[in-house]
C-alpha positions in Angstrom: 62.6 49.1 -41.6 62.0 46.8 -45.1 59.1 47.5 -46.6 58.9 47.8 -50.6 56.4 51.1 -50.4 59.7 52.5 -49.9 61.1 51.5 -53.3 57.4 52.8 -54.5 58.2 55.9 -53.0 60.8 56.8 -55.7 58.4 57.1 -58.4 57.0 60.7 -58.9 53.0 59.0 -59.4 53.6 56.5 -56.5 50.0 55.3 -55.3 48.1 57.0 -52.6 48.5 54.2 -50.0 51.9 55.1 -50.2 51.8 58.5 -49.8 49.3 58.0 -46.6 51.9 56.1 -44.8 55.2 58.2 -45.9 54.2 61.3 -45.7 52.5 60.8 -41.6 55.0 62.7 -39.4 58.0 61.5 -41.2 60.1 62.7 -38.7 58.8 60.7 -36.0 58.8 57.5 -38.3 62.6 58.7 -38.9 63.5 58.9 -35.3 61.9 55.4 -34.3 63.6 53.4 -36.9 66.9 55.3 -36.2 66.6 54.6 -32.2 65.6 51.1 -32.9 67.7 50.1 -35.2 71.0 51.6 -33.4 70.0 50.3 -30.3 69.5 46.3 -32.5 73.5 47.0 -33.7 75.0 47.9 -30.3 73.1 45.2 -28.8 73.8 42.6 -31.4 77.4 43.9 -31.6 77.5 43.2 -27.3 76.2 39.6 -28.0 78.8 38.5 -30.7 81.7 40.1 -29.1 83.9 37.7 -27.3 83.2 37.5 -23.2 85.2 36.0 -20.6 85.2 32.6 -20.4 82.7 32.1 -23.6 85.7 32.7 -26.3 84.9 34.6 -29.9 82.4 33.5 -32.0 84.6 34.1 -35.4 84.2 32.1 -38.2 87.1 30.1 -38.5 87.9 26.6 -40.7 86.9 24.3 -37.3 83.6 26.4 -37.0 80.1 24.4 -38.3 78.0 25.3 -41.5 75.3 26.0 -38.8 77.7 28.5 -36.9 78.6 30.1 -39.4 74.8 30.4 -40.7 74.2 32.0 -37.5 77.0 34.6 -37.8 75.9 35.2 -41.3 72.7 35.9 -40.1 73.6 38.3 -37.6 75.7 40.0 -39.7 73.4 40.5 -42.6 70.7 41.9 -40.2 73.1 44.4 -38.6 74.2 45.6 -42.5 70.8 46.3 -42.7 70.2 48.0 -39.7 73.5 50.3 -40.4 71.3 51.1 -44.2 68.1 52.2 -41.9 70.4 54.4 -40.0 71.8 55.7 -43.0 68.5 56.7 -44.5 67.1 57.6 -41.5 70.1 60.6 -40.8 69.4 61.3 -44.5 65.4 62.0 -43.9 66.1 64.1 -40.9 68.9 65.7 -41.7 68.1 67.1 -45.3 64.5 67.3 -45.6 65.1 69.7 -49.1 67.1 66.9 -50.6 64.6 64.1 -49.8 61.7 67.0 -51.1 63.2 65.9 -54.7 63.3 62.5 -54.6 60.3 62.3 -56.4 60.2 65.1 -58.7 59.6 64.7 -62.5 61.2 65.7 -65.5 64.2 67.1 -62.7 68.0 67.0 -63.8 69.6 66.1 -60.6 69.7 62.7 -60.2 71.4 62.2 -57.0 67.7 62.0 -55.0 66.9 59.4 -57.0 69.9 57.3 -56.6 70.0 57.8 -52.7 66.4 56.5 -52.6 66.4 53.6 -54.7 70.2 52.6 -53.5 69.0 53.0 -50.0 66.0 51.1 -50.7 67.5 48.2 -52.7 70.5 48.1 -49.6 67.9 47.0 -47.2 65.4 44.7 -49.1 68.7 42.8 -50.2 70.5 42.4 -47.0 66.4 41.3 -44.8 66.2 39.5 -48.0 69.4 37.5 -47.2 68.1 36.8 -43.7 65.5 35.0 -45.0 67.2 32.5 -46.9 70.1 31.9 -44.2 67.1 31.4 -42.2 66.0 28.7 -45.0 69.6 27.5 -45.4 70.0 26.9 -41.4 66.9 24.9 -41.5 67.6 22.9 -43.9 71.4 22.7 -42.4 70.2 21.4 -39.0 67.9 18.6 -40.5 70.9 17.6 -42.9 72.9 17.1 -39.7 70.6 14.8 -37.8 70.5 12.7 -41.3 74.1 13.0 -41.8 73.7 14.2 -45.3 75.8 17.1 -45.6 78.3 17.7 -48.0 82.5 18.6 -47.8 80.5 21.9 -50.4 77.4 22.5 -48.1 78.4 26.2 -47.4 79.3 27.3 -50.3 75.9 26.1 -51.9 74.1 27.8 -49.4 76.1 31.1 -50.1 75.2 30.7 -53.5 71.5 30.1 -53.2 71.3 32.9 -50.8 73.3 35.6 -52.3 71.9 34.9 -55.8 68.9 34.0 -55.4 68.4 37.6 -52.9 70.1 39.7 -55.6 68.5 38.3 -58.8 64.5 39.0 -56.7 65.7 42.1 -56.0 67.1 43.4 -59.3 64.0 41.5 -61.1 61.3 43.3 -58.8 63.2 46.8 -58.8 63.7 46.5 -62.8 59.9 45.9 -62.7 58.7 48.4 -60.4 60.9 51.4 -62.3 60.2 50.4 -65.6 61.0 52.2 -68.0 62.8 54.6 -65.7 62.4 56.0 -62.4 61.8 59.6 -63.3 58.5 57.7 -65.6 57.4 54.6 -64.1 54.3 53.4 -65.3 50.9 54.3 -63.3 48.9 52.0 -61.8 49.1 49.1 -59.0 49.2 46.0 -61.2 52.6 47.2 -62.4 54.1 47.5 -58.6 52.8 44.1 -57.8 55.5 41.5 -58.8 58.0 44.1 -56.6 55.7 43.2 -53.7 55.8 39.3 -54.5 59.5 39.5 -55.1 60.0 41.2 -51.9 58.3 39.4 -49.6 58.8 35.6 -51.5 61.6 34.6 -49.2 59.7 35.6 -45.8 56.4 33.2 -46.7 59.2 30.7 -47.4 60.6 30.7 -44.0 57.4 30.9 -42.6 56.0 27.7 -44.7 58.6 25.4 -45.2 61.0 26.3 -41.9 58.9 24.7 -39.4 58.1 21.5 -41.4 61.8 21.4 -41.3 62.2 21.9 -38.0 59.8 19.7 -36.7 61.5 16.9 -39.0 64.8 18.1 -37.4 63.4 17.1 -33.7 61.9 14.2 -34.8 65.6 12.9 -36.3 67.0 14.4 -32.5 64.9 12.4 -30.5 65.8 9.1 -32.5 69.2 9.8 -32.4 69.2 10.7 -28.5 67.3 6.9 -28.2 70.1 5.4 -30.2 72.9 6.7 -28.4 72.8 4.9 -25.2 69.4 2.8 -25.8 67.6 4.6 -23.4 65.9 8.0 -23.0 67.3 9.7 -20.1 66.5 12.9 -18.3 69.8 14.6 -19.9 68.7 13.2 -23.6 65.1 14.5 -23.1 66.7 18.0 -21.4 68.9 18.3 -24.8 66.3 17.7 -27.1 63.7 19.9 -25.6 66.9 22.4 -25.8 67.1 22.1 -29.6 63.4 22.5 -29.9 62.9 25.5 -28.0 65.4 27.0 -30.3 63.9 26.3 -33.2 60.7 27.5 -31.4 62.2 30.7 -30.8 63.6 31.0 -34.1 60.1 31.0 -35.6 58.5 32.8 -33.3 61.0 36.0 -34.0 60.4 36.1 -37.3 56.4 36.0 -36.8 56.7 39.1 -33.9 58.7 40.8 -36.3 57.1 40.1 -39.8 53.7 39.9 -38.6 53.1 44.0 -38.9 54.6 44.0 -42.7 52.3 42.0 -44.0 49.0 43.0 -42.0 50.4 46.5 -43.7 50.7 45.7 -46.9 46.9 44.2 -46.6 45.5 47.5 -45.3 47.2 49.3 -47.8 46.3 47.2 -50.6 42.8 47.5 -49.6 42.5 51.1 -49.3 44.1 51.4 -52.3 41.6 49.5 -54.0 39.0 51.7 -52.7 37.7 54.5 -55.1 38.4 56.9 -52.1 40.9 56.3 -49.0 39.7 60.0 -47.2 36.0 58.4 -46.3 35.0 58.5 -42.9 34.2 54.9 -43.2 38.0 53.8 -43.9 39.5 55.9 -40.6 39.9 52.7 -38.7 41.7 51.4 -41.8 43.8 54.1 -42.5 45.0 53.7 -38.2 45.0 50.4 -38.2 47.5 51.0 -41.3 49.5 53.7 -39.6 49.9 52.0 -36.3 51.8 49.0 -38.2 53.2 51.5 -39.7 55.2 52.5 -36.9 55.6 49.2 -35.4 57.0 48.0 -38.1 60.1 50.7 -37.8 60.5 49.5 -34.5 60.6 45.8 -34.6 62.6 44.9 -38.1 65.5 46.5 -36.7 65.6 44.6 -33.6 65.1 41.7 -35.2 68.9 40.8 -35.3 69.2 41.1 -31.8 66.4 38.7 -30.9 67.8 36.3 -33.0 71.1 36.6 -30.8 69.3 36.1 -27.8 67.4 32.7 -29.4 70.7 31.6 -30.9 72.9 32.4 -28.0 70.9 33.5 -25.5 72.3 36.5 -22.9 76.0 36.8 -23.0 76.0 39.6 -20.7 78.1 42.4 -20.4 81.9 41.0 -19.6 83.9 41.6 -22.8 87.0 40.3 -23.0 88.9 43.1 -24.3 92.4 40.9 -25.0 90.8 39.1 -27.6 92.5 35.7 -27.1 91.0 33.2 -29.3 89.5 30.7 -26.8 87.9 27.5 -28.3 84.7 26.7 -28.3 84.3 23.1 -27.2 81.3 22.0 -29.0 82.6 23.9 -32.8 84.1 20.8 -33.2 82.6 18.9 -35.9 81.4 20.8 -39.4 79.4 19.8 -42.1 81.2 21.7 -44.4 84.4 19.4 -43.3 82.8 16.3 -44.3 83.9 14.4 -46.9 80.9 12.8 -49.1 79.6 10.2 -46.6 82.7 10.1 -43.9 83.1 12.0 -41.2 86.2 12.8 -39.4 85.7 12.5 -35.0 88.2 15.1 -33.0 90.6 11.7 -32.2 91.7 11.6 -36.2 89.6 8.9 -36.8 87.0 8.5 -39.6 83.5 7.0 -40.2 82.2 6.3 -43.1 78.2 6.3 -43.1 77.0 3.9 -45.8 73.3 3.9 -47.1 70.4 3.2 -45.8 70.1 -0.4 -46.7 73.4 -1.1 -45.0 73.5 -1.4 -41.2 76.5 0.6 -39.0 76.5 1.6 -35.9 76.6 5.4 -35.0 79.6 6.1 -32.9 78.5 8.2 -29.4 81.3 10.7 -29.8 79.7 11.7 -33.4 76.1 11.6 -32.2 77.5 14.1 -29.0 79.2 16.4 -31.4 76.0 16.3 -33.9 74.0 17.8 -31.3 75.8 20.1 -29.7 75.8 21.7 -33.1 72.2 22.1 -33.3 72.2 23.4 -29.4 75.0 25.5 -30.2 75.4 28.7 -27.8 73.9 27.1 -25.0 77.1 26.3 -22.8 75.6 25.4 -19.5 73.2 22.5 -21.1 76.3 21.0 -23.3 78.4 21.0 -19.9 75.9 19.3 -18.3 75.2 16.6 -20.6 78.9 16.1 -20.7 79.5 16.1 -17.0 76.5 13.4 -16.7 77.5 11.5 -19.7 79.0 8.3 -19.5 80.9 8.7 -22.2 83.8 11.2 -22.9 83.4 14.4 -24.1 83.7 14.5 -28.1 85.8 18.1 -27.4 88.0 16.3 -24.8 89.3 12.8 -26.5 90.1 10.9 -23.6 94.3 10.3 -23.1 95.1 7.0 -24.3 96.7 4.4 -22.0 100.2 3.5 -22.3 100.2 0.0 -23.8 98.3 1.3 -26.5 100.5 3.9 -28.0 
């Protein structure tokens, strides 16, 4: 699991609240995050393998910004999970070497290392999560308002990448100052780590669903303006996209939720001027209990977001792995050239500003929104099928006179 009393952990006067929660059957703590967070990579790793008749889900030059979000997303919670594991066989299997991770004043300085390394491994890679997760929100509502950029994805790669590696260095550099073997006593000193650490996750959890409720309010204008009318299929798609980003939100709470009720207990026991007293044992439980929850759901959290990005792919692999395509990757943000966009037939549209009136071609509006409902094959064919227009994926074949 992330949590940054595990970066506290590597200084030899780390704080009492820190030493209640580490040092409670560490084994057992070990073995849950190990189980859970195998078990989050073998089932992510089932969802984003190709299956029959779905086609791979590799990132590819025709993929969207939003797709490839999603992947990066995926990916950067199963990197984490693979650092848990690594810890976690580290704990168990060498208690002697994790005895001196601590120690002052020692001359081997491989304990050290492996905690803080371990440690930093993690917070960077859940740290990423959060700001794909920022980056996908902000991707989705930039596609309803058609404002997204032939450079969108490599903005958001550098906002994410930089942005998680230049907390974590500044909170670390903080934490250890002005060395790990000496860090400095007291909580105020630990604090910023904590801010730094847990900065991106209060982001997602502010600003993503004012975003996404923006996001559905741009789908269900554009659904009106396709067509005039609000159909049954229009009002099925749109309540598609919104239980997504319902989804989405509602992982991240499940999953989050413990850390921070943790840190809170923990802060205030360590604030008290003694954390034995009978009169904290419901703290100190309370504190434990999320604790261990916490080692079991921030592992799994990459394979819940499978599920609410792709829902069950089940269990057919296609072990050939021939590149099928995937009929709704068709349009990309990151394709797009300023304001134009280019449709699957060749042709172009160029969107002008807002006090300039064009129409919004259906094929683009089809395309827009099966990005945002990506992963949900049945829903896209069946819009499609009860569409009365073509299918963006499928240009219809052109009649003879006019070739």
């Amino acid at each position: 699991m992330a949590s940054p009393r595990l970066e506290t952990f590597c200084c030899p006067n780390r704080d009492v609240s820190t030493k209640l929660v580490v040092s409670f059957k560490p084994e057992v703590f070990c073995g849950v995050c190990l189980g859970s967070a195998s078990a989050g990579i073998f089932l992510s790793a089932l969802q984003l393998l190709p299956k029959k008749g779905r086609g791979s889900r590799a990132i590819s030059k025709a993929s969207s910004s939003s797709t490839t979000i999603l992947l990066l997303i995926s990916a950067c919670d199963m990197l984490g999970s693979l650092g848990i594991i690594f810890r976690s066989i580290i704990w168990l299997g060498f208690p002697d070497f994790v005895a001196n991770i601590s120690l002052a004043n020692q001359t081997n300085i491989w304990p050290a290392t492996f905690c803080v390394g371990s440690a930093m491994w993690i917070q960077l890679l859940y740290s990423a999560v959060f700001w794909w997760l920022f980056c996908y929100a902000v991707d989705s509502y930039l596609v309803v308002r058609r404002s997204a950029g032939v450079s969108t994805i490599v903005l958001y790669h550098m906002m994410t990448w930089g942005l998680a590696l230049l907390l974590c260095v500044e909170g670390v550099a903080m934490l250890y100052y002005p060395s790990v073997s000496s860090c400095e006593n007291g909580l105020e000193h630990a604090i910023p780590h904590y801010v730094t650490t847990y900065v991106p996750l209060v982001l997602v959890l502010m600003v993503n669903p004012i975003l996404f409720s923006r996001t559905v309010a741009a789908v269900a204008s554009l659904l009106k303006g396709r067509q005039g009318i609000y159909t049954e299929n229009e009002r099925r798609l749109g309540t598609e996209i919104k239980n997504r980003f319902f989804k989405i939100m509602l992982i991240i709470i499940v999953c989050w939720s413990s850390n921070i009720i943790n840190e809170g207990l923990l802060f205030y026991l360590e604030m008290q001027p003694d954390i034995s007293g009978s009169s904290l044992k419901n703290i100190r439980t309370a504190a434990l209990i999320t604790w261990i929850i916490m080692g079991v759901l921030n592992p799994m959290q990459g394979f819940l977001f499978t599920l609410a990005f792709y829902g069950w792919t089940g269990w057919n692999l296609d072990l050939q792995w021939q590149k099928s395509p995937i009929p709704w990757d068709s349009l990309s943000t990151s394709t797009a050239a300023g304001n134009g966009y280019t449709l699957p037939s060749g042709n172009s549209v160029n969107f002008h500003d807002s006090k300039k009136t064009s129409t919004v071609p259906i094929h683009q509006t089809d395309e827009t929104l099966s990005i945002l409902s990506e992963g949900n094959l049945g829903t896209n064919e069946g819009l499609m099928k009860n569409s009365p227009y073509p299918s963006p994926a499928m240009p219809t074949k052109p009649h003879p006179q006019e070739r």
